[in-house]
Residue frames as a rotation matrix with the C-alpha (Angstrom) as fourth column:
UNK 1
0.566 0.824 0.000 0.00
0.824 -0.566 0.000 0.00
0.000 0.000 -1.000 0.00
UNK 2
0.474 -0.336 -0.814 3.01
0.455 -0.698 0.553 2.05
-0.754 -0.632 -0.179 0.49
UNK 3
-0.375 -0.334 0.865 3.95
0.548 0.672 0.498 1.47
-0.747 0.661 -0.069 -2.76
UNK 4
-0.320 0.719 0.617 1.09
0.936 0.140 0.323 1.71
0.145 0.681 -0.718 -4.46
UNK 5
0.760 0.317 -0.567 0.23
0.446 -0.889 0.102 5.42
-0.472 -0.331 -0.817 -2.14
UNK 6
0.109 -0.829 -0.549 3.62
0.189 -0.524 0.830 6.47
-0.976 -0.195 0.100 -2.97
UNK 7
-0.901 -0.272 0.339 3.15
0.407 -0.254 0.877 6.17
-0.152 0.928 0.339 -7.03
UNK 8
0.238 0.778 0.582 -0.37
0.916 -0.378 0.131 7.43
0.322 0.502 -0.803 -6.85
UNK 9
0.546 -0.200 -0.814 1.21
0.410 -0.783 0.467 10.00
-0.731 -0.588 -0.346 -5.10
UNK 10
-0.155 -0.946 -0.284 3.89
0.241 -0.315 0.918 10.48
-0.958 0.073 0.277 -6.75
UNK 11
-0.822 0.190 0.536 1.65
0.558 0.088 0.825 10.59
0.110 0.978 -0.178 -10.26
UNK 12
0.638 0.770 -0.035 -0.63
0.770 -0.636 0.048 12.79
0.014 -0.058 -0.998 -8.81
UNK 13
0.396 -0.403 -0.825 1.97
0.078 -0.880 0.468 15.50
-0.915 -0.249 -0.317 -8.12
UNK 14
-0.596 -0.790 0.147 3.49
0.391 -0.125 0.912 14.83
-0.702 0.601 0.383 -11.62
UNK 15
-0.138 0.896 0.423 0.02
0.990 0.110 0.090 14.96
0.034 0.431 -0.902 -13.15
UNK 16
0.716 0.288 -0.636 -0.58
0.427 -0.902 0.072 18.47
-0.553 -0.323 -0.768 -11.17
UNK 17
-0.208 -0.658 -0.724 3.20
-0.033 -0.735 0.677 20.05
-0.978 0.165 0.132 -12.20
UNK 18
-0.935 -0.252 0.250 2.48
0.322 -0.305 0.896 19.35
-0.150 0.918 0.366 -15.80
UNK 19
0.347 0.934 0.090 -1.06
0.938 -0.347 -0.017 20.81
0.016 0.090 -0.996 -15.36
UNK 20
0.661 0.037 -0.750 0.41
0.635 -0.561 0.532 23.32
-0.401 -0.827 -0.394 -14.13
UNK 21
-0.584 -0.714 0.386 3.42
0.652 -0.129 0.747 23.73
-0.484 0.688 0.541 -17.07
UNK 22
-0.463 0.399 0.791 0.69
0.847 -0.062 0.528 23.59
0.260 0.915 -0.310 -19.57
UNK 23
0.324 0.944 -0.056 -1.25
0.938 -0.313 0.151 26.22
0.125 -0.101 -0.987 -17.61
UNK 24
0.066 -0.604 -0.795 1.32
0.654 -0.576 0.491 29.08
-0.754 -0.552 0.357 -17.52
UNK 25
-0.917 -0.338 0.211 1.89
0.297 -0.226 0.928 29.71
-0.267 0.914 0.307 -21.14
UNK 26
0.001 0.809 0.588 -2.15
0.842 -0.318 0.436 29.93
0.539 0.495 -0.681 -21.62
UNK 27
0.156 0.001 -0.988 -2.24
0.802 -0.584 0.126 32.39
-0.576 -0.812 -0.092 -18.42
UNK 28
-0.522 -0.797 -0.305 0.38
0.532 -0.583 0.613 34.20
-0.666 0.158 0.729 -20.17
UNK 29
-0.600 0.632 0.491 -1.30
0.747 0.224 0.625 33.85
0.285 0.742 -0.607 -23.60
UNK 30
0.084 0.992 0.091 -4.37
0.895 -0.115 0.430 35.67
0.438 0.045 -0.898 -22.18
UNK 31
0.231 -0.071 -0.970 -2.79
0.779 -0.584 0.229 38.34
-0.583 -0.809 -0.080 -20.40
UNK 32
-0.722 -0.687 0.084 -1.10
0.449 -0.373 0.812 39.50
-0.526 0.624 0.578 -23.32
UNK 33
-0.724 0.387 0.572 -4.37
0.526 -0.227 0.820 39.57
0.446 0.894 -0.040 -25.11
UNK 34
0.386 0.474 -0.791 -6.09
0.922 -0.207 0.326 41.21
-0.009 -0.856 -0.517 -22.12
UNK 35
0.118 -0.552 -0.825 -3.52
0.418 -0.726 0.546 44.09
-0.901 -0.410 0.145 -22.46
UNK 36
-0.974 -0.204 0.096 -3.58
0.165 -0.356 0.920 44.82
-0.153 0.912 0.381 -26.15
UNK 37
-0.151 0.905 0.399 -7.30
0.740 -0.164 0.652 44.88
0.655 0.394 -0.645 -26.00
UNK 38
0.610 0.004 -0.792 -7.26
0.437 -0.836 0.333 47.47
-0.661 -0.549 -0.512 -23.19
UNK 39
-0.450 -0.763 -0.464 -4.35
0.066 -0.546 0.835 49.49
-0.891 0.345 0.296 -25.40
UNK 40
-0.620 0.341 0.706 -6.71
0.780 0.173 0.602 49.29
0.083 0.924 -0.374 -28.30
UNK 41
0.265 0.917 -0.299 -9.50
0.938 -0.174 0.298 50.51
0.221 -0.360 -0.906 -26.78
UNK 42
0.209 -0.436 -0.875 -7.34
0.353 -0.801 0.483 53.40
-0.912 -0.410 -0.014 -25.28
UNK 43
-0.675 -0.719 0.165 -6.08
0.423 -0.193 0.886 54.36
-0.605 0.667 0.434 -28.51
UNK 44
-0.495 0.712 0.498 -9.54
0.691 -0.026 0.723 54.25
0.528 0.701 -0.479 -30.27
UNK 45
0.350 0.742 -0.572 -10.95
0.896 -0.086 0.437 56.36
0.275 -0.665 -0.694 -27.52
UNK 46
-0.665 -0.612 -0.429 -7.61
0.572 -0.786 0.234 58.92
-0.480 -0.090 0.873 -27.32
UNK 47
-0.948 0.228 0.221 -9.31
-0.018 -0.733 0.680 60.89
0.317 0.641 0.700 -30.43
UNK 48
-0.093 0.991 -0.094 -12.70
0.618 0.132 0.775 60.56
0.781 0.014 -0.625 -29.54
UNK 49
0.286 -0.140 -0.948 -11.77
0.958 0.049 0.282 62.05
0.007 -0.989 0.148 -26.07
UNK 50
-0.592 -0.692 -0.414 -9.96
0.705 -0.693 0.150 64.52
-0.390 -0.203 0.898 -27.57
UNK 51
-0.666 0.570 0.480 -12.93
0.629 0.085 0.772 65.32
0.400 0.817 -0.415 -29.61
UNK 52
0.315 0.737 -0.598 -15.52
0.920 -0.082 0.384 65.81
0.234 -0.671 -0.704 -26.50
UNK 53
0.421 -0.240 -0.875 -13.22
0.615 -0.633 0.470 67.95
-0.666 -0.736 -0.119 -24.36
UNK 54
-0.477 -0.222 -0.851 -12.54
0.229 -0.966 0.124 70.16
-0.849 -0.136 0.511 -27.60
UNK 55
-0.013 0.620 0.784 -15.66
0.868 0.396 -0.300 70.09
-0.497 0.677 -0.543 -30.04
UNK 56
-0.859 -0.493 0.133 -15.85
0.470 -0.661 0.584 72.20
-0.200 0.565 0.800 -32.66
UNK 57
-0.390 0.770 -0.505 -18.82
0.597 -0.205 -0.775 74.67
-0.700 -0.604 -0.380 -32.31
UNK 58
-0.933 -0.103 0.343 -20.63
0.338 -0.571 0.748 76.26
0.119 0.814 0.568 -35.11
UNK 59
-0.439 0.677 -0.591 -22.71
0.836 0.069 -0.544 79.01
-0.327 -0.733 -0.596 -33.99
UNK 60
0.141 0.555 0.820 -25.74
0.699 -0.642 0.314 81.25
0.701 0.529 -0.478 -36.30
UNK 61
-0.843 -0.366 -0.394 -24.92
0.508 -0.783 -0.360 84.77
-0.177 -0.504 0.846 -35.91
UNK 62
-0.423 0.840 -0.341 -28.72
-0.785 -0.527 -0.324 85.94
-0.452 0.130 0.883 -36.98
UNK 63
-0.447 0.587 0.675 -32.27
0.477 0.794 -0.376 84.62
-0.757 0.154 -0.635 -38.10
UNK 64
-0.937 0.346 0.054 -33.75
-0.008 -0.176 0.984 84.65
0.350 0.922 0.168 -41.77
UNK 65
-0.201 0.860 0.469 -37.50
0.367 0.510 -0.778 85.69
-0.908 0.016 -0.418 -42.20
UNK 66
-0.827 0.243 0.506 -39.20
0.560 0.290 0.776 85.73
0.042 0.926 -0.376 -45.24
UNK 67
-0.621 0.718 -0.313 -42.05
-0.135 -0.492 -0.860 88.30
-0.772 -0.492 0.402 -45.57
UNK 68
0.618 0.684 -0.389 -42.52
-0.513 -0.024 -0.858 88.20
-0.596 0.730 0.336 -48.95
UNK 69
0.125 -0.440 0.889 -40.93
0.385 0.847 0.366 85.92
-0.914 0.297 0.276 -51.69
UNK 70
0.897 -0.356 -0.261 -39.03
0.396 0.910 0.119 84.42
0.195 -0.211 0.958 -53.20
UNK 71
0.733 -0.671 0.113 -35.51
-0.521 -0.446 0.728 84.86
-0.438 -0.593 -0.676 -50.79
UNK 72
0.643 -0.668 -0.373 -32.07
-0.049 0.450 -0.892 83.45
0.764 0.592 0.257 -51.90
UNK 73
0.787 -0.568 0.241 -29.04
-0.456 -0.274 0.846 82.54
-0.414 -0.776 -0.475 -49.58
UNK 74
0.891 -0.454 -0.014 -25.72
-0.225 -0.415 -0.882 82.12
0.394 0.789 -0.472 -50.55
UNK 75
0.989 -0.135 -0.058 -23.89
0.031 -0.190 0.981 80.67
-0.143 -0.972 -0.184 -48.07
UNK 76
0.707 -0.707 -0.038 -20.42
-0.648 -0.667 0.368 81.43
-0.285 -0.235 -0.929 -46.96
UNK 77
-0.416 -0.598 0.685 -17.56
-0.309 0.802 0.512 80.21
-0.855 0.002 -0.518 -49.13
UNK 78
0.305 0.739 0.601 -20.36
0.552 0.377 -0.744 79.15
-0.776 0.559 -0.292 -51.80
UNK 79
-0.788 0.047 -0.614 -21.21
-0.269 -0.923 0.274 80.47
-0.554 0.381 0.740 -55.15
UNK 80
-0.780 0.624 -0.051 -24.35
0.260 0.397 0.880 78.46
0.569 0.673 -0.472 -55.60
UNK 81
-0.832 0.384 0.400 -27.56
-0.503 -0.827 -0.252 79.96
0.234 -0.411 0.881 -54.62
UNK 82
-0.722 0.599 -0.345 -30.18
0.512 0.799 0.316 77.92
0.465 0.051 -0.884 -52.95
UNK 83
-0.021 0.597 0.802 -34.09
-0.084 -0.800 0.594 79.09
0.996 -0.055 0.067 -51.75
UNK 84
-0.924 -0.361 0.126 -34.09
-0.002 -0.325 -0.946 80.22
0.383 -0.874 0.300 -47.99
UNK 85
-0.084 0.890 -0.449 -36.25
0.422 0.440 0.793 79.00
0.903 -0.123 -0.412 -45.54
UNK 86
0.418 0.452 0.788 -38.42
-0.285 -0.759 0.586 81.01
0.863 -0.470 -0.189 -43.23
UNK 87
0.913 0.243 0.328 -36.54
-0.365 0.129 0.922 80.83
0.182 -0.961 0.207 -39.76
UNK 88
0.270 -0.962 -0.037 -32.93
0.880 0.262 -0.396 79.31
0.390 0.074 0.918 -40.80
UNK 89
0.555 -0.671 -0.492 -29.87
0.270 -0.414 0.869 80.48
-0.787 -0.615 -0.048 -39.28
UNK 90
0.630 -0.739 0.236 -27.08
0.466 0.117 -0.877 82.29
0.620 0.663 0.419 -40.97
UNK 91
0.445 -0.860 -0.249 -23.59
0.667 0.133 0.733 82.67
-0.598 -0.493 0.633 -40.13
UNK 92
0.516 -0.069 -0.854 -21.29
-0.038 -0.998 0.058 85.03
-0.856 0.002 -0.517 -41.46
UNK 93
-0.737 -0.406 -0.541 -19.86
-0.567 -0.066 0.821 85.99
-0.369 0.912 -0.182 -44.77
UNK 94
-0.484 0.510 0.711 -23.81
0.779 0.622 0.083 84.15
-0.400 0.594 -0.698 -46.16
UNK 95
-0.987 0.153 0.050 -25.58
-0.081 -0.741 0.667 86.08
0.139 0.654 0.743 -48.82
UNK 96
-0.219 0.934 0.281 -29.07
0.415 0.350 -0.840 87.15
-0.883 -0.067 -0.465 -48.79
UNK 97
-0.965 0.119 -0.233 -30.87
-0.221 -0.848 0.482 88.03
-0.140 0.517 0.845 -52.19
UNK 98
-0.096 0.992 -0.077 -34.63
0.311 -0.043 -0.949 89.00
-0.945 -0.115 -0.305 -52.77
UNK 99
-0.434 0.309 0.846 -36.17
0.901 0.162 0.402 88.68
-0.013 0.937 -0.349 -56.04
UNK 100
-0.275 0.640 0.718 -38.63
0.251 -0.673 0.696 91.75
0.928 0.371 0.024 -57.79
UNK 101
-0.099 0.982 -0.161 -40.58
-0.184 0.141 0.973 91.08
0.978 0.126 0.167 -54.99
UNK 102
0.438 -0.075 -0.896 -39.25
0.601 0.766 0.230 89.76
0.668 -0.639 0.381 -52.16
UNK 103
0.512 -0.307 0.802 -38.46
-0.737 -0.636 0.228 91.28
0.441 -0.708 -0.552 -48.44
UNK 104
0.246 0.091 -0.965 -36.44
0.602 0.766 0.226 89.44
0.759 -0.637 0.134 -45.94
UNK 105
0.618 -0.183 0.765 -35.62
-0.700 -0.571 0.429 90.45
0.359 -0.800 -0.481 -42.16
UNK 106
-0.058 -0.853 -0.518 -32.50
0.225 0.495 -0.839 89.51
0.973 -0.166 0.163 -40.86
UNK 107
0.670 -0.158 0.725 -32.70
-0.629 -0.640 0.442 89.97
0.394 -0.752 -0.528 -36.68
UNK 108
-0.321 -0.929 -0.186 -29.03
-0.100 0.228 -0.968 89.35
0.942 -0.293 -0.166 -34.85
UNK 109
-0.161 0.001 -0.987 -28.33
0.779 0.614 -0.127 88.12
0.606 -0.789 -0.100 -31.38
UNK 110
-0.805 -0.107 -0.583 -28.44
0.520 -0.599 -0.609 91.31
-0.284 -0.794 0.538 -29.72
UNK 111
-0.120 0.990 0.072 -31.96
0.645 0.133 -0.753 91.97
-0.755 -0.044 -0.654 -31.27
UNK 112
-0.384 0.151 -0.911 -30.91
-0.554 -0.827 0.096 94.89
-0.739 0.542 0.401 -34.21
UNK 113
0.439 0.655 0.615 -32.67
0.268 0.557 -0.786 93.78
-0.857 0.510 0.069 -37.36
UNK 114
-0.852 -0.438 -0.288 -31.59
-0.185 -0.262 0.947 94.24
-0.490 0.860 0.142 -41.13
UNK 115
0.514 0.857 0.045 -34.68
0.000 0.052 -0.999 94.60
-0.858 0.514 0.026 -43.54
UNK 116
-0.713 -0.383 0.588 -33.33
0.509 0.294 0.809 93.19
-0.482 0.876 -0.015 -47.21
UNK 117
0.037 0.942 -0.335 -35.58
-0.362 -0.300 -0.882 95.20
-0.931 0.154 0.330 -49.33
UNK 118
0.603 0.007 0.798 -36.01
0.310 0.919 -0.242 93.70
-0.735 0.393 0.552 -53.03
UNK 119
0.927 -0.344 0.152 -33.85
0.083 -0.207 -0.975 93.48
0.366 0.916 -0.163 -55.71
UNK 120
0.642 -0.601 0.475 -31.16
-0.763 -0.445 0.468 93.44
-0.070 -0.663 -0.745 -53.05
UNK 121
0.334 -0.854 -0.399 -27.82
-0.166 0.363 -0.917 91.78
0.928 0.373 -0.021 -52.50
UNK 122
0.488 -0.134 0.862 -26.56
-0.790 -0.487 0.371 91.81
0.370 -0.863 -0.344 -49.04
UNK 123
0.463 -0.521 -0.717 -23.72
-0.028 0.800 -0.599 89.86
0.886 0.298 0.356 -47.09
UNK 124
0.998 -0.017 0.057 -23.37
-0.060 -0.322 0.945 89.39
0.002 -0.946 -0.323 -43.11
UNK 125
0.360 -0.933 -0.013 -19.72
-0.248 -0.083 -0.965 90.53
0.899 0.351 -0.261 -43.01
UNK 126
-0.818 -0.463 -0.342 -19.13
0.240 0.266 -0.934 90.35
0.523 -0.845 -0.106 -39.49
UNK 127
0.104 0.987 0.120 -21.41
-0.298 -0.084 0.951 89.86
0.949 -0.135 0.286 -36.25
UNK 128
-0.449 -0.376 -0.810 -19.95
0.690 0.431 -0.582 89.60
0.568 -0.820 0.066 -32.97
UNK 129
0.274 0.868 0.413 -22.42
-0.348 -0.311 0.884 89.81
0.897 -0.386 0.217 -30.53
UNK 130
-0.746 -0.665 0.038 -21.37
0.066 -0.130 -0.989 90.24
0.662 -0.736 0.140 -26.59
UNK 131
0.128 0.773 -0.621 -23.60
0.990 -0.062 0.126 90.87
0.058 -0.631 -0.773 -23.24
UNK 132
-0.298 -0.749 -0.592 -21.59
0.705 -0.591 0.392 93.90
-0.643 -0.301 0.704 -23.36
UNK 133
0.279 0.510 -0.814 -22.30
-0.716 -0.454 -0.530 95.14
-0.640 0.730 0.239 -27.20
UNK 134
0.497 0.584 0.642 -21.90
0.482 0.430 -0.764 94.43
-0.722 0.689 -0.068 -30.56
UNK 135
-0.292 -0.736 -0.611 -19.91
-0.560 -0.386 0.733 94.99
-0.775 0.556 -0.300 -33.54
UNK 136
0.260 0.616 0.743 -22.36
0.665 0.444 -0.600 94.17
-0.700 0.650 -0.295 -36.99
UNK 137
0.061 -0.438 -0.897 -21.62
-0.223 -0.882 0.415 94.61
-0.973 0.175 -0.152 -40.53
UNK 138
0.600 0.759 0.254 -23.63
0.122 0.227 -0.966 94.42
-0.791 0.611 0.044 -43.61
UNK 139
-0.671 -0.503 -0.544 -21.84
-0.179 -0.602 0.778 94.68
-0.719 0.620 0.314 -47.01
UNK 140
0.509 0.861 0.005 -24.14
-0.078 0.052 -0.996 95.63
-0.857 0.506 0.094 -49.72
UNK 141
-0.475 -0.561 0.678 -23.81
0.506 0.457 0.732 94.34
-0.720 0.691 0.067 -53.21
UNK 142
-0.963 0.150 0.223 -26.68
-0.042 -0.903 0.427 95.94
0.266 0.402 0.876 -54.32
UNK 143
-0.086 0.947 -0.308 -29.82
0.657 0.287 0.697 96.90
0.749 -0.142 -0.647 -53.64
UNK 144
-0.221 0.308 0.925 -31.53
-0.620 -0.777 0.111 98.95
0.753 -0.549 0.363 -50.52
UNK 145
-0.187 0.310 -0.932 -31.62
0.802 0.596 0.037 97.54
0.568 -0.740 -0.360 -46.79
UNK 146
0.323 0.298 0.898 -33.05
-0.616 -0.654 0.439 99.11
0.718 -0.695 -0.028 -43.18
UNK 147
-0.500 -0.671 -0.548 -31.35
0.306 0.455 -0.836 98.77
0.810 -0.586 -0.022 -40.05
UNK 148
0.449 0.350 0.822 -32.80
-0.506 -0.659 0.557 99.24
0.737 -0.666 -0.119 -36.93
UNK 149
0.029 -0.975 -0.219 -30.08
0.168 0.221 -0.961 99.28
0.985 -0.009 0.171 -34.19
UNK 150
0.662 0.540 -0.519 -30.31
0.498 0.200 0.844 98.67
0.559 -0.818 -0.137 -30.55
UNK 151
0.474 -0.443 0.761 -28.39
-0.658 -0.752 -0.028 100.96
0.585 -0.488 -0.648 -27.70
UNK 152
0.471 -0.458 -0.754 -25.90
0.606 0.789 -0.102 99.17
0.641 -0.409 0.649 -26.14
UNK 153
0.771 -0.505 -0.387 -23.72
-0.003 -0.612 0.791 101.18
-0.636 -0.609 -0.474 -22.74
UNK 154
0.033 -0.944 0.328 -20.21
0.669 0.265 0.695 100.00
-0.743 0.196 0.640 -24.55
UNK 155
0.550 0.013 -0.835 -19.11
-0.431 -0.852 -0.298 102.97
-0.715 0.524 -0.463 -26.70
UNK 156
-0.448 -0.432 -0.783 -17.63
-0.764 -0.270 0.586 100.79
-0.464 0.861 -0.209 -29.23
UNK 157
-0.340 0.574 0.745 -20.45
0.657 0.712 -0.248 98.98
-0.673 0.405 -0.619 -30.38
UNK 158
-0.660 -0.044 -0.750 -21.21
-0.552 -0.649 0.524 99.67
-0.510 0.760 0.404 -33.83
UNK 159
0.185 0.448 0.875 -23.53
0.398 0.779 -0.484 98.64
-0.898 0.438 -0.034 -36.82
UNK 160
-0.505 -0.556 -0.661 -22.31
-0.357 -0.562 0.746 99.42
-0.786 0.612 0.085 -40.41
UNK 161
0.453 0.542 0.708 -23.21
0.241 0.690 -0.683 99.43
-0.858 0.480 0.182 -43.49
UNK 162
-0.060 -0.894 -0.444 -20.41
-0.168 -0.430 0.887 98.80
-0.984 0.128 -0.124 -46.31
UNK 163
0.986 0.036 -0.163 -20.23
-0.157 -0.134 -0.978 99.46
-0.057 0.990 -0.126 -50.28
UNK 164
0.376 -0.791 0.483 -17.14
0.919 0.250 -0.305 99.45
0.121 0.559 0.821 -52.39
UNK 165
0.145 -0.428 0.892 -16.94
0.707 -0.586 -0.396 102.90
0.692 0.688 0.218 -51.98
UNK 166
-0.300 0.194 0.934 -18.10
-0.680 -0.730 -0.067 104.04
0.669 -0.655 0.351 -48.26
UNK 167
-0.728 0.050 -0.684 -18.60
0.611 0.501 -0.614 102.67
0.312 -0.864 -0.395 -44.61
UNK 168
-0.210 0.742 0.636 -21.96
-0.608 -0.609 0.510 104.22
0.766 -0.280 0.579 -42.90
UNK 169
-0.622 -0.177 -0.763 -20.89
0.586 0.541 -0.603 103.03
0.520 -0.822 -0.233 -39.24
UNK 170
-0.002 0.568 0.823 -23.87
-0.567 -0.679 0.467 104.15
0.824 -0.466 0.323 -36.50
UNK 171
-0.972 -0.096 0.214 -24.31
-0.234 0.323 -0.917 102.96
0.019 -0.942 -0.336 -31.86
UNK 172
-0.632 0.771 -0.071 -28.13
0.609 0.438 -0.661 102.98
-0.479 -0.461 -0.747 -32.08
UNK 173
0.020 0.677 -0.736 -31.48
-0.565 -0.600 -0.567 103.91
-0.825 0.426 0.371 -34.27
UNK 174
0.871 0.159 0.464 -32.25
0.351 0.458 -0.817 103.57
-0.343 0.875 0.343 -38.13
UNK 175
-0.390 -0.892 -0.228 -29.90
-0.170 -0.174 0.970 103.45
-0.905 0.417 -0.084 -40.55
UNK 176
0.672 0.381 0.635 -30.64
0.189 0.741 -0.645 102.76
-0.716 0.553 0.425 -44.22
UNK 177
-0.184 -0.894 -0.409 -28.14
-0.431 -0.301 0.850 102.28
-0.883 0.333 -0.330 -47.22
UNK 178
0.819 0.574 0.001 -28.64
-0.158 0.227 -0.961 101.86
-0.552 0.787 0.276 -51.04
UNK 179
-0.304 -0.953 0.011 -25.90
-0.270 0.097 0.958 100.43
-0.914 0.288 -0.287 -53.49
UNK 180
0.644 0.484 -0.593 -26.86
-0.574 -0.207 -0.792 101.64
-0.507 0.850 0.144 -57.26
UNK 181
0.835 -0.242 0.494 -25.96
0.473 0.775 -0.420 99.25
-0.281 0.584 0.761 -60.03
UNK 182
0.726 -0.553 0.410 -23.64
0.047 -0.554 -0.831 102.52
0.686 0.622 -0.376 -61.00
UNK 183
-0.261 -0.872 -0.414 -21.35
0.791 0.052 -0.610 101.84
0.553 -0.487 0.676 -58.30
UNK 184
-0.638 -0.210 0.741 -22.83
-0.365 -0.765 -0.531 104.57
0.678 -0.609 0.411 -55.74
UNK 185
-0.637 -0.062 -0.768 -23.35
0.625 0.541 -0.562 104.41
0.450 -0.839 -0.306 -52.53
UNK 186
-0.369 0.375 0.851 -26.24
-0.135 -0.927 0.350 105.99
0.920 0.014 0.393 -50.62
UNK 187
-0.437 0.254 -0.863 -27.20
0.742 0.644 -0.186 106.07
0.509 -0.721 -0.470 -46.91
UNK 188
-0.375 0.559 0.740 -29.38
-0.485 -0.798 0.357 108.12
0.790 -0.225 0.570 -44.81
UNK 189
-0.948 -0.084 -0.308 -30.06
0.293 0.154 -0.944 107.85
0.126 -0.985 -0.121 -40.68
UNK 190
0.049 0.834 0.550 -33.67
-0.419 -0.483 0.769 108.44
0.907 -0.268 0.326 -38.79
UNK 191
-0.569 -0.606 0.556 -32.78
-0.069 -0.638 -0.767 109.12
0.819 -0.475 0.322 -35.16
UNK 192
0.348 0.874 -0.338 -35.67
0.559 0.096 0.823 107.88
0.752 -0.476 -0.456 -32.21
UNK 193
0.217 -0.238 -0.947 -33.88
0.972 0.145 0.186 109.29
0.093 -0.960 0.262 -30.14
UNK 194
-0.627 -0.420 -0.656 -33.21
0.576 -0.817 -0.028 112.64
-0.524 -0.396 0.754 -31.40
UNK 195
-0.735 0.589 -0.335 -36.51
-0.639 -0.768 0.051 114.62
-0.227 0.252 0.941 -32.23
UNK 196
0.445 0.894 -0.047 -38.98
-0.699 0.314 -0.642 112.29
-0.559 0.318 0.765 -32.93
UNK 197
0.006 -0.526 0.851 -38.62
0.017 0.851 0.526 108.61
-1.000 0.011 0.014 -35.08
UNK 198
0.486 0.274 0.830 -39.21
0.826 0.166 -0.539 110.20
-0.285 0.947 -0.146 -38.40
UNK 199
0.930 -0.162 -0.329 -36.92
-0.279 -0.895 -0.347 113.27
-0.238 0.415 -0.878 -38.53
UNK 200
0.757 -0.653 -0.024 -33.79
0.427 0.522 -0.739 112.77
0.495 0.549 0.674 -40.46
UNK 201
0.674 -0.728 -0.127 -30.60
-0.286 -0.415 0.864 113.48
-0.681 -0.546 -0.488 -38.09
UNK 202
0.760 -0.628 -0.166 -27.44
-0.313 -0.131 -0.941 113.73
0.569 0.767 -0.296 -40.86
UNK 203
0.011 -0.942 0.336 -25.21
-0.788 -0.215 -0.577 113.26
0.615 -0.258 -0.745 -37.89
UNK 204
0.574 0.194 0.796 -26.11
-0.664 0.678 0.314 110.17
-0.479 -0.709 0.518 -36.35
UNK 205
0.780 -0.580 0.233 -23.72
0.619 0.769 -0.158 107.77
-0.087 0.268 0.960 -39.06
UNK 206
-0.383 -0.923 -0.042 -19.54
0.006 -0.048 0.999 108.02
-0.924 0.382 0.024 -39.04
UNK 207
0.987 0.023 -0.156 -19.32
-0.154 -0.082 -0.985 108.49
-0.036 0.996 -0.078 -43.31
UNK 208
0.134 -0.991 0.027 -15.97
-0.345 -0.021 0.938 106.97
-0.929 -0.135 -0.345 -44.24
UNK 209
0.747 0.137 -0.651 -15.06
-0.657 -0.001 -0.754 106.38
-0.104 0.991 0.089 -47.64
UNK 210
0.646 -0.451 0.616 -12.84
0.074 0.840 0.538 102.93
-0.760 -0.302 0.575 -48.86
């Protein structure tokens, strides 16, 4: 029996160490692939991460309406002209044009408005819009727009309107500006604030000439 204990013994422990060989290399085996699938995963997740924590934000500097039809928009970059729907965002450097017929209102984040009147051209050059104020700026291709411009405290908040040929730069009130097919430039100011909302103040727009 001592014998017989001593080789089952002795074939059980030999039994176990090569279990035990064979069972290192799989161990191993799995760790390896245990760590490359974590290091994958990281990797695939690096950009994605970086992605979150700096997303790229593309934010409408004013709303299209549509009073009357039919409106065009142009957008920025572009040179193909597609039809503009009542309520859409635009962003700067997009084009609005109005047919025979057609009005649109542009109103910006800080609440001034742009009226597109028809036959008109018009391009939101710049629009940077603060709690503070406001720095807006129409260039006209052609055509006739109205501006009505909100009062902001910050003395360098501006709204312009710009031609090839002149800058009509006003802080608050109407504004309106006309760009003739002949290359001139016309604008003209109506003041709520000084005399009444229909008398014409000359000195309420900067005139600067480009």
């Amino acid at each position: 029996m001592d014998t017989d204990g001593t080789s089952h013994t002795a074939m059980s422990l030999g039994i176990s160490f090569l279990n035990k060989r064979k069972t290192f290399p799989c161990l191993g085996f799995l760790k390896a692939l245990c760590m490359m699938s974590v290091l994958g995963l990281l990797a695939l997740s690096g950009p994605a991460a970086a992605q979150v924590a700096n997303p790229t934000m593309v934010t409408a500097t004013a709303t299209l309406s549509i009073l009357a039809g039919p409106v065009n928009v142009i957008p920025a970059e572009s040179t193909e002209s597609h039809d503009a729907k009542n309520g859409m965002s635009l962003n700067v450097h997009d084009r609005i044009v109005t047919g025979p017929k057609a009005i649109a209102l542009v109103t910006f984040l800080d609440g001034s408005t742009l009226t597109v009147q028809p036959d008109s051209d018009v391009e939101v050059k710049k629009a940077e819009v603060s709690d503070e104020g406001s720095r807006i700026s129409i260039w006209i291709h052609l055509g006739t727009v109205w501006a009505r411009v909100v009062s902001f405290v910050d003395p360098d908040s501006s709204f312009s309107l710009e031609s090839n040929t002149a800058t009509a730069t006003v802080h608050d009130g109407l504004i309106g500006g006309r760009q003739n097919p002949d290359t001139s430039f016309i604008c003209w100011t109506l003041a709520g604030d000084r005399g009444g909302p229909t008398s014409l103040d000359r000195f309420a727009a900067k005139l600067s000439y480009n």
